[in-house]
N, C-alpha and C positions, 0 to 999 in steps of 0.2 A: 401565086404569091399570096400568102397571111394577110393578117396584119396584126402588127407586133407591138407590144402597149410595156412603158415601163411604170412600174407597180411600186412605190414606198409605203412600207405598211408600219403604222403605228399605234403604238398598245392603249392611248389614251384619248379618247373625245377632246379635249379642251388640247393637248399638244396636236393635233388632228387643224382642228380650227384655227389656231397659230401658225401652222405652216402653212395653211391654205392662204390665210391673210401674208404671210411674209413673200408665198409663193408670188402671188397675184401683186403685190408689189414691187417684182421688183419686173414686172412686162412676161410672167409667161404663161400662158394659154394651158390650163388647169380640162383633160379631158371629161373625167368622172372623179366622183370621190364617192367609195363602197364603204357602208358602214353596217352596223348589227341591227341598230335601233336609230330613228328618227335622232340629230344633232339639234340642237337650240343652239342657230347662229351661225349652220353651216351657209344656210340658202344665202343670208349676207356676205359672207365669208367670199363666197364665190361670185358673187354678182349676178346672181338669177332673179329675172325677172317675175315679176308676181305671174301665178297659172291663170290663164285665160279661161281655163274649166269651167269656171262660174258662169260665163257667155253662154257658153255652149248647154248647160244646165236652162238657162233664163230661157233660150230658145225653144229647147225642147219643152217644158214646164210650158209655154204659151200655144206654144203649138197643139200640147196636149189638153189644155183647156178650151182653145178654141175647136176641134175636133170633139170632144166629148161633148160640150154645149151644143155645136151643129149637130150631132148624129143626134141626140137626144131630143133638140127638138121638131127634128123632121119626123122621129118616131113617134112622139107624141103629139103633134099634131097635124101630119100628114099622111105617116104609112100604116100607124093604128090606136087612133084618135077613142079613147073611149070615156065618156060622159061620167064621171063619179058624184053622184048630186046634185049636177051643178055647178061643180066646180072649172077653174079654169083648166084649158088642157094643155097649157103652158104655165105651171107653179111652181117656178126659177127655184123656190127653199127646199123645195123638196129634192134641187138636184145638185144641192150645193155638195153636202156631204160626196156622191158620186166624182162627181168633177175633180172636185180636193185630192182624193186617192186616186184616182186616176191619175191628175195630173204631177203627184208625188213621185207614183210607180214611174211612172214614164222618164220624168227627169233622171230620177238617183237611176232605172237600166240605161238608158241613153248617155247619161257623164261614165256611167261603168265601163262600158261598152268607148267611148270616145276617148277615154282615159289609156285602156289596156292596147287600142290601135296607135295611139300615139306614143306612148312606151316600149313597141312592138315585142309586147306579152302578150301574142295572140296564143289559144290553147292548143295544146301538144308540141308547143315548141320547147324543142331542148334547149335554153342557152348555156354555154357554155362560163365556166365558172373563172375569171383570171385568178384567182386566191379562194381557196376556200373556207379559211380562218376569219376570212371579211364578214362569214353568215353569223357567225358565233360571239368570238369576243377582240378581233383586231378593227382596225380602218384601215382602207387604202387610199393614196391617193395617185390616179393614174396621169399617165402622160403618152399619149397616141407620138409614135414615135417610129411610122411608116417610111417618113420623107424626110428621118433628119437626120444627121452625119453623125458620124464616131465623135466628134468634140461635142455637139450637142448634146449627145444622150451623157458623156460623160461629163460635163457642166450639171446637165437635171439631177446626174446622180448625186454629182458631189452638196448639188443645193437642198434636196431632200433629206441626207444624210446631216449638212448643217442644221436643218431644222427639227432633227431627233428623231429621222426614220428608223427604226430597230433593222431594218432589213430593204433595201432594197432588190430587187429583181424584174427581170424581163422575161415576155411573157408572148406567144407566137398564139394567136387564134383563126383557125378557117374562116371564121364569118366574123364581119364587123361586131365592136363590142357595144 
């Protein structure tokens, strides 16, 4: 068994946004919504919670400072401690620069990386496409539509159509979408 997603696709961002807020009003559970470019207003629209990404950024970002401070200072002044003048063989400014980009690189691959696991865009996966006018210049807006009845899915249709769907359609995929 698939699973079967019903699809309302519309030609316009702001009628897009509208039906998502009329959707969501009136109690029904909004699966995806595929667009071409980034919507101003969809994440509200939907009730998506702010991305926790930034956590996971702060962690790594500390982690990675604290690691590059300790290796560094055990290099310099335990595993190959060398005398320049005089000078101390722990000179925190001189390792600040290092630490900084270190600790940059580390964050932005670790959020890349915890980003595309949690979106499961891991590389070489094929996903399979519900619409492919969604890449270009339509919206979609989906409805997981696995466990609901013949009146349901023809309720969604008829409310997506109210809300100036150009087209609705159903859509059968092997692997969850």
């Amino acid at each position: 068994m698939g699973y079967k997603y019903l699809i309302g696709i519309y030609g316009d961002d702001e009628q897009a946004v509208h039906a998502v807020e009329n959707i969501r009003a009136k109690g029904e559970k909004i699966h995806d919504v595929l667009s071409p470019f980034p919507v101003h207003g969809m994440d509200d629209a939907l009730g998506l919670k702010e991305s926790r990404l930034h956590i996971a950024g702060f962690i790594y970002g500390i982690s990675a400072t604290t690691f590059a401070l300790g290796f560094m200072s055990w290099v310099r002044m335990s595993n190959w401690p060398i005398n320049f003048g005089g000078k101390p063989f722990f000179g925190l400014p001189a390792l600040i620069p290092i630490i900084f980009e270190f600790t940059v690189l580390t964050a932005s691959i670790g959020m890349t990386v915890t980003w595309l696991i949690r979106c499961r865009m891991y590389p070489f996966k094929n996903r399979e496409v519900l619409d492919p006018r969604t890449t270009d210049d339509k919206f979609g807006v989906v409805f997981d539509i696995r466990s609901a009845s013949a009146a349901d899915i023809q309720r969604l249709e008829g409310l997506l159509k109210e809300n100036g769907a150009e087209e609705v359609k159903t859509r059968e995929l092997k692997r969850r979408y």
